[in-house]
Jmol script that loads the backbone (N, CA, C; Angstrom):
load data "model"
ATOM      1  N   UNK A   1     -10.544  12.852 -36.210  1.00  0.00           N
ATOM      2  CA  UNK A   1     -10.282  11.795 -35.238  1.00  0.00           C
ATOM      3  C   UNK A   1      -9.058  12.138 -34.401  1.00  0.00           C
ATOM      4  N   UNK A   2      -9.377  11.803 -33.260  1.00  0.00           N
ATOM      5  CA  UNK A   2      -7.830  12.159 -32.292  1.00  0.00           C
ATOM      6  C   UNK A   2      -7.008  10.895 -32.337  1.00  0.00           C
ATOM      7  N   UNK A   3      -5.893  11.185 -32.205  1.00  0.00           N
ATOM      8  CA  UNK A   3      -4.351  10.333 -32.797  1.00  0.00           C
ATOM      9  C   UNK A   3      -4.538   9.512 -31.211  1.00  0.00           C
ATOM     10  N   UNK A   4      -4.116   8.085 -30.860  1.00  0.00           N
ATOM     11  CA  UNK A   4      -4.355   7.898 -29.558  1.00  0.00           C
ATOM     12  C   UNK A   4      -2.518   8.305 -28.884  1.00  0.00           C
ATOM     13  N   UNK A   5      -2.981   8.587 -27.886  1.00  0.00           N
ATOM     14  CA  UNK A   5      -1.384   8.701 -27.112  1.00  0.00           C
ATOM     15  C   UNK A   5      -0.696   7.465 -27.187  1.00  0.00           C
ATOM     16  N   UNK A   6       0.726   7.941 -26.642  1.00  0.00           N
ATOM     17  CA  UNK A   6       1.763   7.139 -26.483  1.00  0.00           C
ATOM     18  C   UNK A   6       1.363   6.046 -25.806  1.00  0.00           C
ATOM     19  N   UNK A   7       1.061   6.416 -24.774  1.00  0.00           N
ATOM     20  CA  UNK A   7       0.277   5.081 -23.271  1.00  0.00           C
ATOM     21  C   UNK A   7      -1.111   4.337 -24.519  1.00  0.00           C
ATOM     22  N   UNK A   8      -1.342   5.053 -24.582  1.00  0.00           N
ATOM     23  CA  UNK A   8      -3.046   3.979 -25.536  1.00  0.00           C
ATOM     24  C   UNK A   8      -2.334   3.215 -26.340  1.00  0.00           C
ATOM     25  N   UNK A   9      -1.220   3.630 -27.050  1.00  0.00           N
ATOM     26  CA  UNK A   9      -1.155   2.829 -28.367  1.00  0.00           C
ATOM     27  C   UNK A   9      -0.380   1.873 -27.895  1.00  0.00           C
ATOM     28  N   UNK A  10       0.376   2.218 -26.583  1.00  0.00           N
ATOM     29  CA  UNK A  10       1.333   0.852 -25.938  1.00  0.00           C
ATOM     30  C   UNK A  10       0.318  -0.127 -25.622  1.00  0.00           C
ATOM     31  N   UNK A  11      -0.543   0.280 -24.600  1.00  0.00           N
ATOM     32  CA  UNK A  11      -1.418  -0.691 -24.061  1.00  0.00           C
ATOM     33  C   UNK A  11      -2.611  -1.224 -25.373  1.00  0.00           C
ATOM     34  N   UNK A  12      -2.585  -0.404 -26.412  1.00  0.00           N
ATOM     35  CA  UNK A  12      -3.255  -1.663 -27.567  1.00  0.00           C
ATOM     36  C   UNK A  12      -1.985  -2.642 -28.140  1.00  0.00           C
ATOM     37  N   UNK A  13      -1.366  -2.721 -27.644  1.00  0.00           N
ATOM     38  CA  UNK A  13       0.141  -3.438 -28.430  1.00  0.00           C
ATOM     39  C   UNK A  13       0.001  -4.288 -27.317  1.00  0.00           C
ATOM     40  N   UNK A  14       0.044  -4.091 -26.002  1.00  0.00           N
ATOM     41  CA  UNK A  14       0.007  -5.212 -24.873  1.00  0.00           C
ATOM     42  C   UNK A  14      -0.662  -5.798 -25.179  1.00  0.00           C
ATOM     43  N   UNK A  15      -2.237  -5.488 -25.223  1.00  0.00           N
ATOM     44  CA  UNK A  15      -3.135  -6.787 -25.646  1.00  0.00           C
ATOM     45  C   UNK A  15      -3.428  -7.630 -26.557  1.00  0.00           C
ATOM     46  N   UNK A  16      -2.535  -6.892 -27.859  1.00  0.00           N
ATOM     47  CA  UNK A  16      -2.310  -8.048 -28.609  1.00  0.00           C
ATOM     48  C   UNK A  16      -1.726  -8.648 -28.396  1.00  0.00           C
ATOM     49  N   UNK A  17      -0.520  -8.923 -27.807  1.00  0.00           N
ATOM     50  CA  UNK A  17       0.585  -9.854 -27.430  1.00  0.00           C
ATOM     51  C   UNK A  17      -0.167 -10.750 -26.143  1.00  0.00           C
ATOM     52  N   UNK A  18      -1.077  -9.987 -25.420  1.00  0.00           N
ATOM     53  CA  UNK A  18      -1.427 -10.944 -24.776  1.00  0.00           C
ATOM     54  C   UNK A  18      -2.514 -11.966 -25.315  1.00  0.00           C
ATOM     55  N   UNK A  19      -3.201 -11.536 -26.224  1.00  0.00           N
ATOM     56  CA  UNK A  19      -4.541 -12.183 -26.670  1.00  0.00           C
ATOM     57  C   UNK A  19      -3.425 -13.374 -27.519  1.00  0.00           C
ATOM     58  N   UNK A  20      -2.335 -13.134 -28.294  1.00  0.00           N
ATOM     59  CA  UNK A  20      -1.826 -13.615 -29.536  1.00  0.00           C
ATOM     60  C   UNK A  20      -1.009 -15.037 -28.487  1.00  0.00           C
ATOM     61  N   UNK A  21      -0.677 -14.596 -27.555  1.00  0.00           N
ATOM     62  CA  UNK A  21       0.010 -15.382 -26.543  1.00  0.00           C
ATOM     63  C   UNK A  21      -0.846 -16.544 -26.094  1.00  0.00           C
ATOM     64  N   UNK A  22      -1.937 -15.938 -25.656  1.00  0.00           N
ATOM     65  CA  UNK A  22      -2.725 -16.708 -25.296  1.00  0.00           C
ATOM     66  C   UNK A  22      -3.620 -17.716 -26.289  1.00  0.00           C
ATOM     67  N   UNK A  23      -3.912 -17.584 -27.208  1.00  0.00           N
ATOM     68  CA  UNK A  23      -4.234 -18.391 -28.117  1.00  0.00           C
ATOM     69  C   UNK A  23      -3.599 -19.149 -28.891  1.00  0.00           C
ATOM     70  N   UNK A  24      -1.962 -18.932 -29.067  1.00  0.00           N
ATOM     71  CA  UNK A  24      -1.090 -19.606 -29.376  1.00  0.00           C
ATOM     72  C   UNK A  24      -0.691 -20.388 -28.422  1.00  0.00           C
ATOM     73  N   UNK A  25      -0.531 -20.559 -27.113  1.00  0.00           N
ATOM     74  CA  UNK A  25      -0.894 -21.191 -25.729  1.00  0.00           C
ATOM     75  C   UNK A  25      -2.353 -22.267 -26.357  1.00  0.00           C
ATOM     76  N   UNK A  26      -3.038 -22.232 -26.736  1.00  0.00           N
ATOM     77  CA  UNK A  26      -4.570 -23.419 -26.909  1.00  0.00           C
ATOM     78  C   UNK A  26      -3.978 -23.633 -28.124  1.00  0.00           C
ATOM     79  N   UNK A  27      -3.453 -23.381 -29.584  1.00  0.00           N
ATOM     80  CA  UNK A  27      -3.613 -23.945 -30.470  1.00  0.00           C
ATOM     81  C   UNK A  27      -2.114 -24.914 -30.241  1.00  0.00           C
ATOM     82  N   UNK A  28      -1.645 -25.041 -29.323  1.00  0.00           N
ATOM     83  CA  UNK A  28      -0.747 -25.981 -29.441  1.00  0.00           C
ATOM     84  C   UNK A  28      -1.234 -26.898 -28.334  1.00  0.00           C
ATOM     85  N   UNK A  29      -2.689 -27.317 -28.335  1.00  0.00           N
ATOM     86  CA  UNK A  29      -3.548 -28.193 -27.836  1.00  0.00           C
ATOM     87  C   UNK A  29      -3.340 -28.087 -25.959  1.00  0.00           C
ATOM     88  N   UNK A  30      -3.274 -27.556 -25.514  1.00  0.00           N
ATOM     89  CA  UNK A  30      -2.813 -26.881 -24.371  1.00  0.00           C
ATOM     90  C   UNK A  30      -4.291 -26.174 -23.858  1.00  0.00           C
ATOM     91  N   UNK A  31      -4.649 -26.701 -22.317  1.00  0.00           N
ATOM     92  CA  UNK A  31      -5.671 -26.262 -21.802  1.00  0.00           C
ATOM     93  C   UNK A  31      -5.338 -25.035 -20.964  1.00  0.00           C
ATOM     94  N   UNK A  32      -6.143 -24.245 -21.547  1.00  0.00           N
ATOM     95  CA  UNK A  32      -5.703 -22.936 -20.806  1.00  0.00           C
ATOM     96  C   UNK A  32      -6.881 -22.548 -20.030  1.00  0.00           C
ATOM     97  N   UNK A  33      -8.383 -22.705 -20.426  1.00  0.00           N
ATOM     98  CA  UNK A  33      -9.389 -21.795 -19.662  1.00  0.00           C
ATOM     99  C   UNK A  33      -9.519 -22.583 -18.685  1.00  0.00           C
ATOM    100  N   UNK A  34     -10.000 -21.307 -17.108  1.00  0.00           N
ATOM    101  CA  UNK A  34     -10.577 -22.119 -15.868  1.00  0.00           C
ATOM    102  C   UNK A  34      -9.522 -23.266 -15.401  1.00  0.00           C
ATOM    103  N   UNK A  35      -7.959 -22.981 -15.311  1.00  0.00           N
ATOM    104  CA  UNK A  35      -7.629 -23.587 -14.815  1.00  0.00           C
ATOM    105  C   UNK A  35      -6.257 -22.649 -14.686  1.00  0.00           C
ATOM    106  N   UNK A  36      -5.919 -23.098 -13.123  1.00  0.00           N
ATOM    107  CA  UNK A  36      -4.490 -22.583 -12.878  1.00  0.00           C
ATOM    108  C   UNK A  36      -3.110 -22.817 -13.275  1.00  0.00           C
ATOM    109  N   UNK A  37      -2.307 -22.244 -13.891  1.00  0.00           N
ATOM    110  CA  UNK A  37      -1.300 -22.309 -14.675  1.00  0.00           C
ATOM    111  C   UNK A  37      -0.257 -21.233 -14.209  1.00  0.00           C
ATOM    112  N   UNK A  38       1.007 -21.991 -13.767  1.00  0.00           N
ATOM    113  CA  UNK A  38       2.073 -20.727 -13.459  1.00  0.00           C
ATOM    114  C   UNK A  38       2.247 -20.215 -14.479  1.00  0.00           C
ATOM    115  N   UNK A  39       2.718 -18.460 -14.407  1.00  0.00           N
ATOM    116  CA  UNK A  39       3.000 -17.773 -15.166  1.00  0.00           C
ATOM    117  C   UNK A  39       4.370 -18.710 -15.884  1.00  0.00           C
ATOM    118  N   UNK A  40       5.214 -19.473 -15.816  1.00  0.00           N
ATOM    119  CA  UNK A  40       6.319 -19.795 -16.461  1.00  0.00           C
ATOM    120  C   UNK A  40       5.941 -20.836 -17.701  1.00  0.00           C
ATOM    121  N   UNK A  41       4.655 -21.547 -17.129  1.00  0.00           N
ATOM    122  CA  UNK A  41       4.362 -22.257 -18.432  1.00  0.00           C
ATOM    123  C   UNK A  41       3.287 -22.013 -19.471  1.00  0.00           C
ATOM    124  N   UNK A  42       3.204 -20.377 -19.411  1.00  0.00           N
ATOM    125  CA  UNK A  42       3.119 -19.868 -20.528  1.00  0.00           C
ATOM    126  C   UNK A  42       4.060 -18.412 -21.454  1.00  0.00           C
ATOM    127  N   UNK A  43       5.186 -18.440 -20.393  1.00  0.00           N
ATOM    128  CA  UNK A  43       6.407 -17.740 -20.897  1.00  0.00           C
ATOM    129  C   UNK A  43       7.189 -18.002 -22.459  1.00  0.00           C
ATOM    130  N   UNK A  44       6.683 -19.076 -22.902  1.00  0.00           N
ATOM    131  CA  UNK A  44       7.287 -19.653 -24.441  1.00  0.00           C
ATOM    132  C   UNK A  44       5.866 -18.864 -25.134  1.00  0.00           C
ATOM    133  N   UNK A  45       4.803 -19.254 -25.029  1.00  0.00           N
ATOM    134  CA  UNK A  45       3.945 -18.269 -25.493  1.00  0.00           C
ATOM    135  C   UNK A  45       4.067 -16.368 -25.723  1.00  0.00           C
ATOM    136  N   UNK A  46       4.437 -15.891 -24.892  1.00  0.00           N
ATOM    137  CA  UNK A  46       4.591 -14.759 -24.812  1.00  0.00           C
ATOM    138  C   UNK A  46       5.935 -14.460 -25.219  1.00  0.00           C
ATOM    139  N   UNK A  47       6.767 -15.313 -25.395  1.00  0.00           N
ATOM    140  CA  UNK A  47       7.808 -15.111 -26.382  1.00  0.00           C
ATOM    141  C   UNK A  47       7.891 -15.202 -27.886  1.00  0.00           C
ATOM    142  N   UNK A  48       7.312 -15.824 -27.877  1.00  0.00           N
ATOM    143  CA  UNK A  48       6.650 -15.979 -29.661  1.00  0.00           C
ATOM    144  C   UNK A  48       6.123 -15.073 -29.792  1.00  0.00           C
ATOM    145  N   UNK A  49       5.035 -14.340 -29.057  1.00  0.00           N
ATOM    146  CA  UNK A  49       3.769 -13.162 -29.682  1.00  0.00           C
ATOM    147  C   UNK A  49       5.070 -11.891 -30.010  1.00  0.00           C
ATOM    148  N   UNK A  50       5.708 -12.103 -28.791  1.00  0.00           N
ATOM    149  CA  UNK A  50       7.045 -10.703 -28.663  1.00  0.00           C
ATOM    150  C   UNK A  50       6.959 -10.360 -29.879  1.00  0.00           C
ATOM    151  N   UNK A  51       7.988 -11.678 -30.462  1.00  0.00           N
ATOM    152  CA  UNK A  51       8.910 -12.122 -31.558  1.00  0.00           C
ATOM    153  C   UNK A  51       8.158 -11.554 -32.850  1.00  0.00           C
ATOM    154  N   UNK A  52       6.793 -11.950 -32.996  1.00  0.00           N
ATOM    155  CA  UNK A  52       5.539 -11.951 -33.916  1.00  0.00           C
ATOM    156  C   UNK A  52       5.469 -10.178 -34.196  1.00  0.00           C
ATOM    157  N   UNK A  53       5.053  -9.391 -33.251  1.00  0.00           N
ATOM    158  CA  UNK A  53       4.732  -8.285 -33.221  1.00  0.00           C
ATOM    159  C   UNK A  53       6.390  -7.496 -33.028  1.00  0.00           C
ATOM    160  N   UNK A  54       7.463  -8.055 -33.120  1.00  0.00           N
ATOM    161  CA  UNK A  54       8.488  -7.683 -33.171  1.00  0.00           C
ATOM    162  C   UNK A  54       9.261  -6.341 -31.899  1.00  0.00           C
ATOM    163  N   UNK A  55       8.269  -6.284 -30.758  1.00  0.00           N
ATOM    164  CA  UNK A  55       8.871  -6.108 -29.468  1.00  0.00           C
ATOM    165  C   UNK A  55       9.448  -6.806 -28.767  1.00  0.00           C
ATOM    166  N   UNK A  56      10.197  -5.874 -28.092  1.00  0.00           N
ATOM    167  CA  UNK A  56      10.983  -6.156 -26.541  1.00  0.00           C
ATOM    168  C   UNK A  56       9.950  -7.516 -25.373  1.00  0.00           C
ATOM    169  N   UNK A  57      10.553  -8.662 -25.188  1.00  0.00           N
ATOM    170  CA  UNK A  57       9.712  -9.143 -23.991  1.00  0.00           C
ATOM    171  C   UNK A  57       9.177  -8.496 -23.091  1.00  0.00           C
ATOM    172  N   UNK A  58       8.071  -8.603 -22.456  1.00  0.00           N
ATOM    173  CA  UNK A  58       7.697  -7.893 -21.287  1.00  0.00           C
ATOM    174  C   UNK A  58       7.893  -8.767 -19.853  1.00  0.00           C
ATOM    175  N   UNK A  59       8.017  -8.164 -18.878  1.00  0.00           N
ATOM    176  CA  UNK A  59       8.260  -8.291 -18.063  1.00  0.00           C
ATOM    177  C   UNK A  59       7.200  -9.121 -17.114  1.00  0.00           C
ATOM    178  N   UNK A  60       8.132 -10.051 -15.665  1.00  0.00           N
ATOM    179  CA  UNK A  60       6.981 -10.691 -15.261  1.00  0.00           C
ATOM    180  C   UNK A  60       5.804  -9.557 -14.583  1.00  0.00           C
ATOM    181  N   UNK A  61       5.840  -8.708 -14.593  1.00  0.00           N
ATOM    182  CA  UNK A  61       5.036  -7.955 -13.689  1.00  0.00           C
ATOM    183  C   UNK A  61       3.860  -7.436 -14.850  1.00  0.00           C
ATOM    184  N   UNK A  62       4.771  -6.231 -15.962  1.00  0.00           N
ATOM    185  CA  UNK A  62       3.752  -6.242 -17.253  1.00  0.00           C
ATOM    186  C   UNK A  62       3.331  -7.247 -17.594  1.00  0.00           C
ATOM    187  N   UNK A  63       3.679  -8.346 -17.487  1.00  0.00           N
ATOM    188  CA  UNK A  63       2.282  -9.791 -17.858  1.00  0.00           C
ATOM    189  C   UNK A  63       1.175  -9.719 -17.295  1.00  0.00           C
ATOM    190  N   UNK A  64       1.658  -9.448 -16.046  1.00  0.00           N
ATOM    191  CA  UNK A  64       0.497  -9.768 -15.039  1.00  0.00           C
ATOM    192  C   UNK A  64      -0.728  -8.894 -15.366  1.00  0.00           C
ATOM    193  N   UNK A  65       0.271  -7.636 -14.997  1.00  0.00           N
ATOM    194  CA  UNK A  65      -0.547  -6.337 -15.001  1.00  0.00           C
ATOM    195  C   UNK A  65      -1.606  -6.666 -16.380  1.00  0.00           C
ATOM    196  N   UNK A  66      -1.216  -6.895 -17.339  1.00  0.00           N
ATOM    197  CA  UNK A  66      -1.850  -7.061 -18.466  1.00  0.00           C
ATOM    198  C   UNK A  66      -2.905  -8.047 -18.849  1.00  0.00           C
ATOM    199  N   UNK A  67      -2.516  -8.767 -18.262  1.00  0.00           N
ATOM    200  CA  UNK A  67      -3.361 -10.139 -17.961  1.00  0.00           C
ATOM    201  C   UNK A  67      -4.787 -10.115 -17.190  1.00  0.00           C
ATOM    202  N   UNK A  68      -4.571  -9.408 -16.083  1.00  0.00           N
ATOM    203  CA  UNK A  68      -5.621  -8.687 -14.850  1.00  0.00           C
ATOM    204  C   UNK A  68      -6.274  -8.030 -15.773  1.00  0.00           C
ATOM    205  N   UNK A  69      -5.702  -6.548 -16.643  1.00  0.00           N
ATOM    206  CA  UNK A  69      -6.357  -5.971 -17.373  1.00  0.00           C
ATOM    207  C   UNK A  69      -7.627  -6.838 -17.939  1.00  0.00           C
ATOM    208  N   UNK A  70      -7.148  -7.304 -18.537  1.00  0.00           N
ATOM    209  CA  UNK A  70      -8.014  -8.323 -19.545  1.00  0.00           C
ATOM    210  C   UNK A  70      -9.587  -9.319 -18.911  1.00  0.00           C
ATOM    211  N   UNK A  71      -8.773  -9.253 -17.666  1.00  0.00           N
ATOM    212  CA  UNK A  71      -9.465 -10.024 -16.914  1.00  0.00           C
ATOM    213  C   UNK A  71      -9.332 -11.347 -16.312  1.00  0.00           C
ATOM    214  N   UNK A  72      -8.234 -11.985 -16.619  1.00  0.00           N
ATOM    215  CA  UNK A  72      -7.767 -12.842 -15.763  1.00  0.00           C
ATOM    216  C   UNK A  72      -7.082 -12.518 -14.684  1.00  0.00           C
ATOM    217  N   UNK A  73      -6.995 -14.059 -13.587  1.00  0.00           N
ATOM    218  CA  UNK A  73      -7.361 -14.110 -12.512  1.00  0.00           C
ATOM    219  C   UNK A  73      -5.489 -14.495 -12.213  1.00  0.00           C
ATOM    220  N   UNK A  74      -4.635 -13.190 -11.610  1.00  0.00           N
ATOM    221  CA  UNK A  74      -3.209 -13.238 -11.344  1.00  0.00           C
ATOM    222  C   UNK A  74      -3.179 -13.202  -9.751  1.00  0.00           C
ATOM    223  N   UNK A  75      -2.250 -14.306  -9.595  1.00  0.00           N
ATOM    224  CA  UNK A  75      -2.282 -13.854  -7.898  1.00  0.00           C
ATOM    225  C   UNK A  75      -0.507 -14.648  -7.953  1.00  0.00           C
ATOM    226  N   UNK A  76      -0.252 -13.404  -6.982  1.00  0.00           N
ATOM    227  CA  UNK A  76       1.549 -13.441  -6.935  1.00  0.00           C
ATOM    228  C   UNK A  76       1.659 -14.235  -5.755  1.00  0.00           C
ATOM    229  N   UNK A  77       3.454 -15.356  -6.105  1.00  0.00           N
ATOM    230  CA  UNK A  77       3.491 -16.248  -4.841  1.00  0.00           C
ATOM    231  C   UNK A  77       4.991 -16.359  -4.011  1.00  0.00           C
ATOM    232  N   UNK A  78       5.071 -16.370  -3.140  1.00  0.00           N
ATOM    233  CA  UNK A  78       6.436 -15.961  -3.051  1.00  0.00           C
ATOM    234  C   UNK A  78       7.530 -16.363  -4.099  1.00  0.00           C
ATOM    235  N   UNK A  79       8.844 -15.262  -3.973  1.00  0.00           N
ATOM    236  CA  UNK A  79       9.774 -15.296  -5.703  1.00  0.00           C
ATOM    237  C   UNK A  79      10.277 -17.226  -4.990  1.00  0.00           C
ATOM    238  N   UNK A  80      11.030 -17.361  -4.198  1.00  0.00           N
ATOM    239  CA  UNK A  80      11.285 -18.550  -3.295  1.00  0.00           C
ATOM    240  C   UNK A  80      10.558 -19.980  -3.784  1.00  0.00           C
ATOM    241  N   UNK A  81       8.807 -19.815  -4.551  1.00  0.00           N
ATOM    242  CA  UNK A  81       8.144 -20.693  -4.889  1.00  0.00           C
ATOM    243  C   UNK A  81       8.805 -20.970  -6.519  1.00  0.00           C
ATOM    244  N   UNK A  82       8.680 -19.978  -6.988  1.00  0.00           N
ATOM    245  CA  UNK A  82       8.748 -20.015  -8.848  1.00  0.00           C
ATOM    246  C   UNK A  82      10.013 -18.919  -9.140  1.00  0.00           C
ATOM    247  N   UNK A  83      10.010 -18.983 -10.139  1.00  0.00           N
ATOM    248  CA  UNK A  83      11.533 -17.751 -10.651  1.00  0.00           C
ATOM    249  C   UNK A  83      10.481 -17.455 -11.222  1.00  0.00           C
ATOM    250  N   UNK A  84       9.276 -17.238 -11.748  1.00  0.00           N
ATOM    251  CA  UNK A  84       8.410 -16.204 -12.697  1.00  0.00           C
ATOM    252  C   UNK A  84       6.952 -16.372 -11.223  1.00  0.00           C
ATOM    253  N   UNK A  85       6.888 -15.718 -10.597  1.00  0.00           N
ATOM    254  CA  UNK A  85       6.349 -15.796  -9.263  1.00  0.00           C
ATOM    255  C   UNK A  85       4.553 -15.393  -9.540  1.00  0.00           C
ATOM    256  N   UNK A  86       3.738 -15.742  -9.983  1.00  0.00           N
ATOM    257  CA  UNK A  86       3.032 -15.771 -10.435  1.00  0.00           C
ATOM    258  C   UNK A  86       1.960 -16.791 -11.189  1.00  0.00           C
ATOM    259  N   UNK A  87       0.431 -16.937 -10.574  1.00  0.00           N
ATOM    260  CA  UNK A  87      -0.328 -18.226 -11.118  1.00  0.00           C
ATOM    261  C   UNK A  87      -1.695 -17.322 -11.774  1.00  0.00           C
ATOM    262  N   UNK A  88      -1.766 -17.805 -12.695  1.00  0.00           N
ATOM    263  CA  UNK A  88      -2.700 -17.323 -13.321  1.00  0.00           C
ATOM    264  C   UNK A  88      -3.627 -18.209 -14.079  1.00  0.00           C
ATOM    265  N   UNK A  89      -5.420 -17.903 -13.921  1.00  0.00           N
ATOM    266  CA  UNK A  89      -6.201 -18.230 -13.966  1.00  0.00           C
ATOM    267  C   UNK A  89      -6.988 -17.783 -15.571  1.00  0.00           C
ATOM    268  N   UNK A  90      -7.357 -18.351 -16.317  1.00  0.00           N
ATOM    269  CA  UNK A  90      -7.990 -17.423 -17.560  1.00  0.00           C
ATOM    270  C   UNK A  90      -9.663 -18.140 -17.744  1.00  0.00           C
ATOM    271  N   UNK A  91     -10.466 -17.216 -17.621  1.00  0.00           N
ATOM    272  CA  UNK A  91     -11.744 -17.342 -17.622  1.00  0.00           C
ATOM    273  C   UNK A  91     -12.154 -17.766 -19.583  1.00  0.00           C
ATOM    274  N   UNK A  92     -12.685 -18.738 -19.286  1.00  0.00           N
ATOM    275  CA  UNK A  92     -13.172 -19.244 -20.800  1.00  0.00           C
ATOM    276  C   UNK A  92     -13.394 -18.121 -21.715  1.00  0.00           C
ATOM    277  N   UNK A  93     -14.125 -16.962 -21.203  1.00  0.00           N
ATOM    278  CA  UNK A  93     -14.707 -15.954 -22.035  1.00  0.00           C
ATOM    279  C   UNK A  93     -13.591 -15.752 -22.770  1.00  0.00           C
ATOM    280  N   UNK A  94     -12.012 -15.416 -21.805  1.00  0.00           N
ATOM    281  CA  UNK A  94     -11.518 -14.405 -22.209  1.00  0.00           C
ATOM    282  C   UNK A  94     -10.151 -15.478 -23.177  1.00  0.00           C
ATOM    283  N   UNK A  95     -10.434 -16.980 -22.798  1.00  0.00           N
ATOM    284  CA  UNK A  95      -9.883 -17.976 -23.916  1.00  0.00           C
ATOM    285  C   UNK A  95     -10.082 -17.562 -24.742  1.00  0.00           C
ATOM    286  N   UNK A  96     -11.372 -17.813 -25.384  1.00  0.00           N
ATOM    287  CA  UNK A  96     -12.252 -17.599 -26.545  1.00  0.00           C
ATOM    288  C   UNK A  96     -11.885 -16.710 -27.299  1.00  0.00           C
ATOM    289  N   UNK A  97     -12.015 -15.453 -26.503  1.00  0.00           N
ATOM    290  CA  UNK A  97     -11.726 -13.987 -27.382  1.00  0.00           C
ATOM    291  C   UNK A  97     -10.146 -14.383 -27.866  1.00  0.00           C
ATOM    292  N   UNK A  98      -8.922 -15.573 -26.975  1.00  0.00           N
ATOM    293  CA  UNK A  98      -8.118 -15.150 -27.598  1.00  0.00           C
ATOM    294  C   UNK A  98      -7.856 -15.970 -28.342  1.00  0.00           C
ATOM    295  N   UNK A  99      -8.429 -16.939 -29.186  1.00  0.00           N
ATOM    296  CA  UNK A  99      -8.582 -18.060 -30.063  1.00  0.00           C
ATOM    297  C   UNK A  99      -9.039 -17.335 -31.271  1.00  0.00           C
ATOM    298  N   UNK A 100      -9.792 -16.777 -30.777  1.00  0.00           N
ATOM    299  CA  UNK A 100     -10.384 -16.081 -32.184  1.00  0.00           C
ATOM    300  C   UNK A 100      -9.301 -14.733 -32.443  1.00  0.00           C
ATOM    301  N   UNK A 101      -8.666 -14.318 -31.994  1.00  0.00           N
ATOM    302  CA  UNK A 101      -8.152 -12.907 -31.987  1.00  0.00           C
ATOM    303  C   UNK A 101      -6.895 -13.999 -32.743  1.00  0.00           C
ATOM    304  N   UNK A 102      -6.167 -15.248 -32.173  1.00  0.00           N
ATOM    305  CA  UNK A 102      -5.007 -15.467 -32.826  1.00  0.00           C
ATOM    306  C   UNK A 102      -5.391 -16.410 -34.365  1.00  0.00           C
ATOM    307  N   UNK A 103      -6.047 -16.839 -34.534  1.00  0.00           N
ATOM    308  CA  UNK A 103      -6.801 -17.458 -35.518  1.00  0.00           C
ATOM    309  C   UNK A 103      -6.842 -16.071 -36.750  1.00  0.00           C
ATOM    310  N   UNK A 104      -7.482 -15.327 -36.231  1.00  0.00           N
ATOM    311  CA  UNK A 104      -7.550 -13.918 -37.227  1.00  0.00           C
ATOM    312  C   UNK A 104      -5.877 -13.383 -37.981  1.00  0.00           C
ATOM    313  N   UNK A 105      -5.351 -13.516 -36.574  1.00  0.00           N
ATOM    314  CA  UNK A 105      -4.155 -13.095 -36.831  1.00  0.00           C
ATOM    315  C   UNK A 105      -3.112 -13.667 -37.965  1.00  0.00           C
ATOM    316  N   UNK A 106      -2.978 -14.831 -37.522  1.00  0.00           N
ATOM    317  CA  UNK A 106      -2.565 -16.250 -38.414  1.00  0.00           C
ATOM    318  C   UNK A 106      -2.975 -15.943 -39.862  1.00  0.00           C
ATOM    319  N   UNK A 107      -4.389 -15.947 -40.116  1.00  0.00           N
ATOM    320  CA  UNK A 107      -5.092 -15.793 -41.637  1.00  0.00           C
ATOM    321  C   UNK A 107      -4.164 -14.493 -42.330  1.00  0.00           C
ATOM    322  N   UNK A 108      -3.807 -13.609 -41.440  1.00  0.00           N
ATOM    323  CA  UNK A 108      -3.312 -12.490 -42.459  1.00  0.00           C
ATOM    324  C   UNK A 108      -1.864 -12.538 -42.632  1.00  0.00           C
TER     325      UNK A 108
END
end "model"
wireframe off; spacefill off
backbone 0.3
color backbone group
């Protein structure tokens, strides 16, 4: 089996923090799918997953970037509007996957 690189094994570490973020975001009864949400009011989320997986915060931009990855819907707004400049959209599918991904997580 090949060892994954430096970049692969970062970006499997991003998406847990984002999936773990994001589902910890719904289990604190918090509507997250199909609806627009500034990036700042889910910044306590993504501080916890940090904390959880015991990295460095990421940045507003690596959110994004990461977020898009995944498949949600990021669109940047002037810095002048928000101090975390950024609204983001999360498609039910990709709720789901992260309900179940933080649910899993939790059990262990």
């Amino acid at each position: 089996m090949d060892q994954p690189t430096l970049f692969e094994s970062k970006s499997a570490e991003v998406k847990k923090i984002v999936l773990y973020a994001l589902g910890d975001f719904q289990s604190r009864k918090k509507v997250l799918a199909d609806r627009e949400l500034p990036l700042d009011r889910l910044r306590g989320a993504f501080k916890r997953a940090c904390e959880v997986f015991g990295v460095e915060e990421l940045t507003d931009e690596g959110l994004a970037i990461a977020l898009e990855k995944l498949g949600a819907n990021v669109k940047k707004v002037p810095s002048f509007v928000a101090k975390h400049p950024f609204r983001v959209t999360v498609q039910s599918e990709l709720a789901e996957k992260a309900t179940e991904f933080y649910e899993n997580e939790i059990k262990e």
